[in-house]
C-alpha positions in Angstrom: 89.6 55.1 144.7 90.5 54.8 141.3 86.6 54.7 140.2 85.6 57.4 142.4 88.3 59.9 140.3 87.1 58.6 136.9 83.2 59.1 138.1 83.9 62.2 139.5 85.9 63.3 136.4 82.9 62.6 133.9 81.1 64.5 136.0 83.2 67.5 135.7 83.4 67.3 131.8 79.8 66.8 131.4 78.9 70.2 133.9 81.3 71.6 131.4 79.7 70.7 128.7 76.1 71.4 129.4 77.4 75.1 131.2 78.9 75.4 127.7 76.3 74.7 125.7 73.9 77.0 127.6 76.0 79.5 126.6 76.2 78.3 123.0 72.5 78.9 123.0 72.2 82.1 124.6 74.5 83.4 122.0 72.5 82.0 119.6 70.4 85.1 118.0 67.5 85.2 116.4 67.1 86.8 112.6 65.5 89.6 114.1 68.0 89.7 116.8 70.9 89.5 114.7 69.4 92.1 112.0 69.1 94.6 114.8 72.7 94.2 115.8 74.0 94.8 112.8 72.2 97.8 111.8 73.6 99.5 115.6 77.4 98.5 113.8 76.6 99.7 110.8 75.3 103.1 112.2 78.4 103.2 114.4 80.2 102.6 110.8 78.5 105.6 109.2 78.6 107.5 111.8 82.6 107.5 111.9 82.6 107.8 108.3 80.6 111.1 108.7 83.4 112.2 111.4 85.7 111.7 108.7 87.7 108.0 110.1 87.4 105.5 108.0 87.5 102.5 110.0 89.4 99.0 109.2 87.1 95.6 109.2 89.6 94.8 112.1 88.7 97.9 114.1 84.6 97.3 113.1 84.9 93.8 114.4 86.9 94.5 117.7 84.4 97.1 118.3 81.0 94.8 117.8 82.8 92.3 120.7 84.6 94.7 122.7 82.5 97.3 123.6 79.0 96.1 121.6 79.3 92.8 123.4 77.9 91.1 119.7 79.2 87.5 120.7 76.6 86.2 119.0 77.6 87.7 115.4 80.2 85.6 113.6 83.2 87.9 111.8 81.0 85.8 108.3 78.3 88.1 109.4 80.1 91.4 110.3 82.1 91.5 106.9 79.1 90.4 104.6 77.2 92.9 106.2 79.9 95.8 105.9 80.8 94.7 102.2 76.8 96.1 101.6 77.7 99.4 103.6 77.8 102.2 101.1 80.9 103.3 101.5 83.1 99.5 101.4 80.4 98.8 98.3 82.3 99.3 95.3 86.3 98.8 96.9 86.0 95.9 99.0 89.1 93.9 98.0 87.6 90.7 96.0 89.7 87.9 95.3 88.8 84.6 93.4 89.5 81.3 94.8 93.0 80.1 95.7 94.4 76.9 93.0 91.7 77.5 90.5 93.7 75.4 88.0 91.7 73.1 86.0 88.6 74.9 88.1 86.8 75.8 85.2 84.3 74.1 82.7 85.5 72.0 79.5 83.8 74.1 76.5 82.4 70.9 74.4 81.5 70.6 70.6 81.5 67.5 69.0 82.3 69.2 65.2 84.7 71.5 63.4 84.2 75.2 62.7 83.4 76.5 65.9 85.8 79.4 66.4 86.8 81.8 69.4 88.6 84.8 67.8 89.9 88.3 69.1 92.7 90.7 68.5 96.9 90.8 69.1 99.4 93.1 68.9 103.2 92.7 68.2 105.0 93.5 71.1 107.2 96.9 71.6 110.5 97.0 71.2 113.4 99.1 70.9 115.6 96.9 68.7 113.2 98.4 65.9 110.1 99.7 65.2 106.5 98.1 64.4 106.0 99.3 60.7 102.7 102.1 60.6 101.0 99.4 58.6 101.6 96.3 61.4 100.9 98.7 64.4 96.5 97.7 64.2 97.6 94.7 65.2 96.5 90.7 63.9 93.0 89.0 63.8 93.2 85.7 65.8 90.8 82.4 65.7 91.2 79.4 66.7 88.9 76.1 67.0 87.2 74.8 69.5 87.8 71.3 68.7 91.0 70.7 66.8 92.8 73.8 68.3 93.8 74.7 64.6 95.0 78.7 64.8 93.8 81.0 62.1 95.8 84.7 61.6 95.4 87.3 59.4 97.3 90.5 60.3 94.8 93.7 59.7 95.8 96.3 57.3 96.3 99.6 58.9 93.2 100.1 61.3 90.5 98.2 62.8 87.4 99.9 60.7 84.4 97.5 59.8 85.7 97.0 56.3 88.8 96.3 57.4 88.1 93.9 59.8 85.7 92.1 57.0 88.7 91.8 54.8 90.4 89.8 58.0 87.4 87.8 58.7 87.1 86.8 54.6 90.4 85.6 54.9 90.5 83.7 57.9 87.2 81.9 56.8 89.5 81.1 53.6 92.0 79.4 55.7 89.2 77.2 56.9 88.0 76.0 54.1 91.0 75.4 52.6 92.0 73.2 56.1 88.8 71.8 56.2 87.6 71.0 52.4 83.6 70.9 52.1 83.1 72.4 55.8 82.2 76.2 56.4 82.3 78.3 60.2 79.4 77.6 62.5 79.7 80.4 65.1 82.3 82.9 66.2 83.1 84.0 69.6 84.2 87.1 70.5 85.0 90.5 73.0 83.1 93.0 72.3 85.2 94.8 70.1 83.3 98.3 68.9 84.2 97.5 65.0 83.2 93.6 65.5 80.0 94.6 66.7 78.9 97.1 63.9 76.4 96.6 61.7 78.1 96.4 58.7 80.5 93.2 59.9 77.3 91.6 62.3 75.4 91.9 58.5 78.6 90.1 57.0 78.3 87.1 59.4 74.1 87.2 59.1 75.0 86.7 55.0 77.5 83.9 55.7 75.2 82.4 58.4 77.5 82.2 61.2 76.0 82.7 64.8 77.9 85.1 66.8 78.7 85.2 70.5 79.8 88.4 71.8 81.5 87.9 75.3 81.0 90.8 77.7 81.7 90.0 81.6 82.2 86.4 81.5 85.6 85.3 82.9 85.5 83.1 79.6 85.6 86.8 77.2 87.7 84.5 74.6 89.7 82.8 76.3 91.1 80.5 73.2 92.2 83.3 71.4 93.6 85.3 74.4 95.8 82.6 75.2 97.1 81.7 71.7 98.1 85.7 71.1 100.3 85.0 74.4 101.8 81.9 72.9 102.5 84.1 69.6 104.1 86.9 71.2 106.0 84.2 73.2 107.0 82.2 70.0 107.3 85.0 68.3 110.2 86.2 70.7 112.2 82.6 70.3 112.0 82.6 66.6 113.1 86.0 65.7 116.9 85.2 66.4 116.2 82.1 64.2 114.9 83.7 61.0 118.0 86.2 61.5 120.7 83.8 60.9 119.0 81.5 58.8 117.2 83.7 56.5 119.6 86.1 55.7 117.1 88.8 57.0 117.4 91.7 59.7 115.1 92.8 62.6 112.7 94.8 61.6 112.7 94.6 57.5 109.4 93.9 55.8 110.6 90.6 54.5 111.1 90.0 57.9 107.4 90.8 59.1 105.6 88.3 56.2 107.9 85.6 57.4 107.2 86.4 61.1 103.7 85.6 62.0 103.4 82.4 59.5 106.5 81.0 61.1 104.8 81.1 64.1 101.1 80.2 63.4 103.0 77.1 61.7 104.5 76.4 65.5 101.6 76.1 67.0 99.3 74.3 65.0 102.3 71.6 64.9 102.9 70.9 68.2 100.8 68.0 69.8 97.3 68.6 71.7 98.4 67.8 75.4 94.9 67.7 77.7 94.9 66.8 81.3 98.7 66.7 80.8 98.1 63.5 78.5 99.3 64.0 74.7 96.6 62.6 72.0 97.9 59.3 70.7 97.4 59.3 66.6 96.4 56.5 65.1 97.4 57.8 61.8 100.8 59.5 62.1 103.9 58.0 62.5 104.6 55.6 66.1 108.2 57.4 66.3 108.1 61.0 64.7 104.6 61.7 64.4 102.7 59.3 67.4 100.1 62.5 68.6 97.8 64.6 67.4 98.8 67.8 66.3 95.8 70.6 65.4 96.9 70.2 61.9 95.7 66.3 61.8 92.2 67.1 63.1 89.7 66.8 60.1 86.7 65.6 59.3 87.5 61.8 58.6 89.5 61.1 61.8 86.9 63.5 64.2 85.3 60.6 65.6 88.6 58.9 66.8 90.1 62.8 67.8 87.2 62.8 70.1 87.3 59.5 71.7 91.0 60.5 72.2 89.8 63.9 74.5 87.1 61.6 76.4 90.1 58.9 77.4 92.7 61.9 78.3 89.9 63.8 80.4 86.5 62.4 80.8 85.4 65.5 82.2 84.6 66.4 78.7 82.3 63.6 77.9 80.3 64.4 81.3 80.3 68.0 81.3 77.3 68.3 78.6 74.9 66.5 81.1 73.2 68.9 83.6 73.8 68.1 87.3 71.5 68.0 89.9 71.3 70.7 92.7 69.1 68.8 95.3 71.0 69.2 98.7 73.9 71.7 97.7 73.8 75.1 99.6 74.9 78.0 97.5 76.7 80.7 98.1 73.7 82.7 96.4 69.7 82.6 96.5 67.5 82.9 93.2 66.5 86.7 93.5 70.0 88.0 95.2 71.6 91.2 93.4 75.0 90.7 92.6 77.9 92.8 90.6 80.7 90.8 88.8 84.3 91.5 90.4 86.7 93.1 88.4 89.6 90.9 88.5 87.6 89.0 86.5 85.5 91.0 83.8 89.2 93.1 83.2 92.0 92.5 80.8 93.9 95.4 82.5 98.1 94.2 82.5 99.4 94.2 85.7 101.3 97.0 86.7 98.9 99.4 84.9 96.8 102.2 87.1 93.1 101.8 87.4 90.3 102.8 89.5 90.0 102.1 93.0 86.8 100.3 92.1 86.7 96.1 92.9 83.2 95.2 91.2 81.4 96.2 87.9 78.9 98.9 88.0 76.2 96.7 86.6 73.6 95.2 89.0 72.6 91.2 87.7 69.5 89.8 89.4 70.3 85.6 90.4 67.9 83.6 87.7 68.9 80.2 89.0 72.0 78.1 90.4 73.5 75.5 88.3 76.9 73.2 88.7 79.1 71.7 86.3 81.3 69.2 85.8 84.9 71.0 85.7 88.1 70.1 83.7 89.7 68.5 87.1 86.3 66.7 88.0 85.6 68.7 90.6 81.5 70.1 91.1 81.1 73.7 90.5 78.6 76.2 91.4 77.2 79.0 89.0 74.8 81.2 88.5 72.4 82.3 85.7 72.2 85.6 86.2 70.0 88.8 84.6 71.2 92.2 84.2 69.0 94.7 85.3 70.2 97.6 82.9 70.0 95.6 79.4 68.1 92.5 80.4 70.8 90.7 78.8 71.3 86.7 80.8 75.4 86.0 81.7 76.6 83.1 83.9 78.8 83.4 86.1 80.8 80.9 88.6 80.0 81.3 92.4 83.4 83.1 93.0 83.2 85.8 89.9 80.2 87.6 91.9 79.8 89.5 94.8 76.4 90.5 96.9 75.3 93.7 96.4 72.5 96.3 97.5 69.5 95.9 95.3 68.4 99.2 93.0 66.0 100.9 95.5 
């Protein structure tokens, strides 16, 4: 009896089964098939629009099962095909990739005088005001390698010559941190008096290559970062320098003690990679036992860098290119993309901007890549080609968006 109910059981489950998969494959659509379909929704789409209803992707996609009968079109296929429609184009929400910590790729020299730079601003207050002569704000650089910060706080506007006279004597402080060595290459936003010709001739005479950053989610990263921790140091040291120099908020002799006081900060306090501090060979075990950006010269590079391979090996690995054989990608060499805005935008929070969610300029797919990122992990990008300037970017697999191709 007992046999009969198990045989008649698998039975059951495998009429079940093969009733199932029969309708698996009748769902199953062909391209053509699945290309029609989506042109009807997207004409019902337009057609709303044109009615003046605006529909949600909810609403779209309950109408392509419920009254369509579209089983066979995946909500994937539905919302990547509605993200193309004309009118959900250019304000789509985009969002990047949840936990993206540590997501990104280890930027890897192997000498000194590689610098990212860019520009601060001391922060508004109402305890006093920012002196006419402070208000253009600070140039900011800092190494690549040793993470050594460089200021020099511009003199009343942000004109070529003036921004010369800050990039003279940052390149000063360099050579007088590193004796005999000289800048290689400068990073930078494309800030309009950094790209004029009179400073872009300045660096052509000193023979350092320059990098403007435009879209990438990189811009200058480095820099952007430290003129947070100034603003933040700044902000814990004030009420020090009160009581200890003798000085008030907001008088001059205040101001040239400010910024040094803080630059000093940073480039004391230890390198910490991978949440690992840099153990210094050369310091002192007890009060001195990591490096600091400060230590990091020319005679103790090699051991600095064998320190950064030990603390995170991603950083020895990430020069080597990866293979892509077997990895599917989000994107196909010849797709047209557009660059989300949460990423290409340095917009605070809280400020009003356009309803727009992706860049105006149209990139063409060049060719998939991967990389080796800080936390190990294998990461997709893309070389990518604009189609207004012909300039090449590259761009991670979730800083892009697919877009309608110029027609």
């Amino acid at each position: 009896m007992l046999s009969i109910y198990f045989y008649f059981s698998l039975v059951c489950t495998r009429v079940t089964y093969s009733c199932v998969m029969d309708y698996v494959k009748k769902l199953k659509l062909s391209v053509k098939e699945k290309k029609d379909q989506l042109a009807q929704l997207m004409a019902w789409v337009t057609e709303q629009i044109q009615m003046g209803y605006v529909p949600k992707f909810s609403e779209i996609i309950d109408y392509a099962y419920r009254i369509l009968k579209f089983y066979g079109l995946s909500r994937a296929n539905i919302t990547r095909e509605l993200r193309l429609h004309p009118a959900y184009l250019m304000n789509s929400s985009q969002a990047r990739k949840k936990f993206k910590g540590g997501k990104h790729r280890p930027i890897v020299v192997n000498n000194l005088g590689h610098l990212h730079g860019d520009i601060g601003f001391y922060a508004i207050t109402s305890k006093y005001s920012t002196p006419l002569e402070k208000r253009s704000g600070f140039l900011v650089c800092k190494d690549i390698l040793s993470r050594f910060t460089y200021v020099s706080v511009l003199k009343r506007n942000r004109t070529a010559d003036s921004m010369i006279n800050a990039f003279r004597d940052i390149f000063a402080q360099f050579r007088k941190q590193n004796p005999g060595l000289k800048v290689l290459s400068l990073g930078f936003d494309q800030e309009r008096s950094v790209m004029s010709h009179k400073v872009q001739a300045y660096f052509k005479k000193k023979q350092i290559a320059f990098h403007p950053f435009s879209n990438t989610s990189s811009k200058s990263k480095f820099a952007e970062n430290v003129i947070r921790l100034i603003r933040t140091t700044n902000a814990r040291l004030e009420g020090n320098i009160v009581k200890y120099e003798n000085i008030k908020e907001g008088e001059l002799r205040w101001w040239i003690l400010i910024v040094p006081a803080v630059v000093k900060t940073l480039n004391h306090r230890p390198i910490e990679i991978n949440q690992k501090f840099l153990k210094f060979s050369g310091g002192d075990p007890v009060h001195h036992p990591y490096y600091t950006p400060a230590d990091v010269n020319s005679s103790n590079l090699k051991d600095f860098l064998l320190q950064i391979e030990k603390a995170n090996a991603a950083y020895y690995f990430a020069q080597f290119d990866l293979s892509t054989r077997g990895v599917k990608f989000q994107f196909n060499v010849g797709d047209y993309v557009r660059p989300k805005l949460i990423v290409i935008s340095s917009e605070v929070i809280g400020n009003k901007r356009s309803e727009k969610s992706l860049s105006d300029e149209i990139f063409v797919v060049l060719k998939q890549n991967l990389f080796l990122s800080k936390s190990r992990t294998i990461e997709r990008f893309y070389l990518v080609k604009s189609l207004d300037t012909g300039k090449q970017e590259e761009y991670s697999e979730d800083e892009i968006a697919l877009t309608v191709g110029p027609i």
